[in-house]
C-alpha positions in Angstrom: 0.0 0.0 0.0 1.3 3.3 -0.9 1.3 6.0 1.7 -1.1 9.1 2.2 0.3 11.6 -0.1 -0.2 15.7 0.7 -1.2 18.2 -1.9 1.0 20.8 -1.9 0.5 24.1 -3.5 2.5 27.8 -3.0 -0.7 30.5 -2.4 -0.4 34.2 -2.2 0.8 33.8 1.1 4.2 32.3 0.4 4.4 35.3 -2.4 3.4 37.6 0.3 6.0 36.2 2.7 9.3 36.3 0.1 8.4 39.5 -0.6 8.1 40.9 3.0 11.9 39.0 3.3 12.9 40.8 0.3 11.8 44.4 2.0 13.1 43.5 5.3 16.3 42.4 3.6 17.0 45.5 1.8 16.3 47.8 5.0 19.1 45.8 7.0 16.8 44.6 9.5 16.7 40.7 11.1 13.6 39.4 11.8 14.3 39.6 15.1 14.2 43.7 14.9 11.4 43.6 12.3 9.2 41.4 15.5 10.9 43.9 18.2 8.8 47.2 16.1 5.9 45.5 15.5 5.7 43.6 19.4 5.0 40.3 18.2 7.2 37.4 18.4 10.2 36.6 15.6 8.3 33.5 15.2 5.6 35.2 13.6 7.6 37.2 11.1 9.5 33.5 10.6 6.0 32.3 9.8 4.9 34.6 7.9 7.7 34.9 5.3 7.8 31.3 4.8 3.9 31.0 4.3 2.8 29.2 6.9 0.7 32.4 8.4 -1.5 35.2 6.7 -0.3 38.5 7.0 -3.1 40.7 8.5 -4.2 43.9 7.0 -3.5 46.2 9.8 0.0 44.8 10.2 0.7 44.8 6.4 -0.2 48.7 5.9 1.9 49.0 9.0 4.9 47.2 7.9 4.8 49.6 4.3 4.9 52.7 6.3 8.1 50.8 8.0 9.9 49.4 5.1 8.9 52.5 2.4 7.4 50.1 0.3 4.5 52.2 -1.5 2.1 50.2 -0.2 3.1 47.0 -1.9 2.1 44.3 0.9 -1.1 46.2 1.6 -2.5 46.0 -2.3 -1.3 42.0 -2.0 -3.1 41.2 0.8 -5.9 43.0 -0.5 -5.8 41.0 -3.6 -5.4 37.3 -2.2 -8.3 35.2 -3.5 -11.0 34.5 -1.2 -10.2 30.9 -1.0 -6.8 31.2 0.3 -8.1 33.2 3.5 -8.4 30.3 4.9 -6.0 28.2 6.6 -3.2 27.2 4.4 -3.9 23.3 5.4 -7.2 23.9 4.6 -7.3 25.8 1.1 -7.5 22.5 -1.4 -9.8 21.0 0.3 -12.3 23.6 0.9 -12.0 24.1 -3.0 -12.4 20.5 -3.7 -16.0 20.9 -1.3 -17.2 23.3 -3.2 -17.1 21.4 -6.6 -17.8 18.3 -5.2 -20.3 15.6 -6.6 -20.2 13.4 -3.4 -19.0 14.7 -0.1 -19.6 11.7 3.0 -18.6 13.3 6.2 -17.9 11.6 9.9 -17.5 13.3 12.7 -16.3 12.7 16.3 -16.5 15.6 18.7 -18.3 18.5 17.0 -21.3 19.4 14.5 -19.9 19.4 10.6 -18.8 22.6 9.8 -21.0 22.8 7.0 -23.7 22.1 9.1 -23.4 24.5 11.9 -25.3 27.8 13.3 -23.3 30.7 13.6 -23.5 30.4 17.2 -22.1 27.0 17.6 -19.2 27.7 15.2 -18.5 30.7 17.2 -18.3 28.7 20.2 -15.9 26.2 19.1 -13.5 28.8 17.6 -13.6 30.2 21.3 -13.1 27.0 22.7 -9.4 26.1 20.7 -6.8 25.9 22.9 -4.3 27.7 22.5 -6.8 30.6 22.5 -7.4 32.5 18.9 -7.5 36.6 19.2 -11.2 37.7 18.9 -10.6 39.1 15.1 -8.9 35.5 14.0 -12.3 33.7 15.6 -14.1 36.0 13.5 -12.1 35.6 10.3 -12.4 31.8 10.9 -16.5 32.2 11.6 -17.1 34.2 8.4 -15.2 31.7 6.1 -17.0 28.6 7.5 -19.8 30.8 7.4 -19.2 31.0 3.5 -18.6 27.7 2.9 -22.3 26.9 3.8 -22.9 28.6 0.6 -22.4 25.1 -1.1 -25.9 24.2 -0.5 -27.2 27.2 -2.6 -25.2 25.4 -5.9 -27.0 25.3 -8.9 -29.0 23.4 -9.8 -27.9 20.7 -7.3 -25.3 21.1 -4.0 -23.1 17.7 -3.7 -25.1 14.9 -2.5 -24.1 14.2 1.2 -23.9 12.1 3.8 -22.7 12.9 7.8 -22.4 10.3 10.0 -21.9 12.7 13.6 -21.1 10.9 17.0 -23.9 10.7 19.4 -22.1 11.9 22.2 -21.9 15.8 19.9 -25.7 15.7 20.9 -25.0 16.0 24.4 -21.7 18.1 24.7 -23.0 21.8 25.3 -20.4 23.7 23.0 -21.7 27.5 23.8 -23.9 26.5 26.5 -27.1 24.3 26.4 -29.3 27.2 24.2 -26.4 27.3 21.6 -26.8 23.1 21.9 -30.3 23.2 21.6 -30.3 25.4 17.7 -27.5 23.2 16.7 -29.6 20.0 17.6 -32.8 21.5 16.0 -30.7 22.8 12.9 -29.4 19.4 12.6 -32.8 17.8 12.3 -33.8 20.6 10.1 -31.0 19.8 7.5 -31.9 15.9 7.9 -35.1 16.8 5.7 -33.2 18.0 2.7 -33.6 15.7 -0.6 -30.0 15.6 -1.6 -28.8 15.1 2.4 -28.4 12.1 5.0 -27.8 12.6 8.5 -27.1 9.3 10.6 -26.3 9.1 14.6 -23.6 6.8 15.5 -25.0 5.3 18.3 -22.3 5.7 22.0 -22.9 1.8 23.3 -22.0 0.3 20.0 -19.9 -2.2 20.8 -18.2 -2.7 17.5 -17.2 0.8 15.3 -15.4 1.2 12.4 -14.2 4.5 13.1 -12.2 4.8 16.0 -9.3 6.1 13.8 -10.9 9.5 14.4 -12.9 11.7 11.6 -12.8 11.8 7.9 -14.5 13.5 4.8 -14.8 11.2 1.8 -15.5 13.6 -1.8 -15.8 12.7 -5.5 -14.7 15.3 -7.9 -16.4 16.9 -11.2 -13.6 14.3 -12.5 -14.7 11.5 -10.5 -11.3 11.5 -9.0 -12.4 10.2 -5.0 -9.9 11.9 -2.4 -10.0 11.8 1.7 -9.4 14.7 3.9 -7.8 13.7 7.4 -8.1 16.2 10.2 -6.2 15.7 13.8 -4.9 17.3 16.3 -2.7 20.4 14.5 -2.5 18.1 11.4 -4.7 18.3 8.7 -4.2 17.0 4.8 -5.8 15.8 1.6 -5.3 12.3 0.7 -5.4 11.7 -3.0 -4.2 8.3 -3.1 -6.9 5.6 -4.4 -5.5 2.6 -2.1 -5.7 4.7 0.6 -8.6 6.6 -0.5 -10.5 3.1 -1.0 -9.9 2.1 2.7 -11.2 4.6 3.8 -14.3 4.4 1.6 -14.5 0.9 3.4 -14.3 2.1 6.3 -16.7 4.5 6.0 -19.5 2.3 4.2 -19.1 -0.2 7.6 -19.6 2.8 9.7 -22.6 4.0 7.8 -23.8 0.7 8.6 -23.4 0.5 12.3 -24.9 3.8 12.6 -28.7 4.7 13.3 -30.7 4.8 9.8 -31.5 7.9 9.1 -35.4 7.7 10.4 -34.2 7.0 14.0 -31.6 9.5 13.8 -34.3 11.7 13.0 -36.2 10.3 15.7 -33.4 10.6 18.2 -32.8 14.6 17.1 -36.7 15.1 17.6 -36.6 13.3 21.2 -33.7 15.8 21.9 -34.8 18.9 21.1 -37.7 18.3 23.0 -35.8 17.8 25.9 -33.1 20.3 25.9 
């Protein structure tokens, strides 16, 4: 079996961040200095001219007063694409859910992002550990808000399936109010024509997926890929062994889950309870 392979892409960020080096370089200054004007850590200029983190607006404008530089990092942050204000990690697959045909989602400690309120997904960008400043949270709410916007596709949004943990049902992310929307939102979506929502029930004693969460897509090109998420690792998997165990596993979870009518059924028995 081959292993998981990782798309890899350079975004505006990595042109952003050679060209903030290139400035810094040519006013004499280390990183070091450029972090001491600016009092955030050298890590974060590191980060930022190598890619790996979004230069913010404010900080941009501020760094072209700095360096002299007309500007220049200001009108490129302006013009990165929306998709690539995401997280780096993130950015192929959120394109890839967009266009998909087929999207089969499983889930272990929270809603799907694609089916949360906006006060849940608040919640759990308040809840990551270590803590997010207020206007990252936000960043981070309005894209996931955005993706939503997938189920307003014409003529058709991706025909989906989420299998979601039973024990997301009772964990009050935002407080039991916030829970009880979420829950009710949940049994809302489980209506839709082109959507199936399925509770995998807590005293199963067998389970496919203790390996942790996984989104199964097909592509416009019928090519099938796998995105893995976990704990500060994320990636797209785009290899078809690996890709087809997955799918396996998947298809034995789906079965060991509650069909969707009792899921339904469980989601109605909850809400009125909450």
């Amino acid at each position: 079996m081959h292993p998981a392979r990782r798309t890899k892409r350079i975004t505006s960020w990595h042109v952003i961040g050679a060209q903030l080096a290139t400035f810094r370089k040519a006013a004499r200054m280390t990183q070091a200095e450029l972090a001491t004007q600016f009092c955030v850590g050298e890590d974060t200029i590191a980060s930022i001219e190598q890619g790996r983190r979004a230069l913010k607006l404010d900080l941009a404008i501020a760094l072209d007063e700095l360096l002299d530089t007309k500007r220049a990092l200001q009108t490129a942050v302006d013009k990165v694409p929306e998709r690539e204000r995401y997280p780096a990690f993130a950015q192929d697959f959120v394109e890839h859910e967009q266009e998909a045909l087929t999207l089969l989602s499983y889930q272990t400690q929270a809603a799907p992002g694609l089916l949360q309120t906006e006060d849940y997904a608040r919640a759990v960008f308040t809840s990551l550990y270590p803590p997010i400043s207020a206007d990252d949270a936000e960043e981070r709410l309005s894209a996931r808000l955005d993706r939503q916007k997938v189920f307003d596709r014409k003529p058709w949004p991706p025909m989906m399936n989420f299998l979601i943990e039973e024990i997301i049902l009772y964990r009050p992310i935002g407080g039991r109010e916030v829970l009880r929307g979420q829950v009710r939102h949940l049994r809302s979506c489980a209506e839709l024509p082109y959507l199936g929502l399925q509770i995998v029930p807590t005293n199963r004693e067998k389970h496919a997926g203790l390996d942790g969460p996984m989104v199964l897509l097909e592509t416009p090109d019928h090519d099938q890929l796998a995105y893995m998420e976990g704990q500060r690792v994320s990636f797209l998997v785009d290899d078809p062994d690996e890709v087809s165990v997955l799918q396996q596993k998947y298809g034995m979870l789906r079965s060991q889950a509650l069909t969707p009518e009792e899921s339904m059924g469980l989601l109605d028995d909850l809400a009125g309870e909450q």
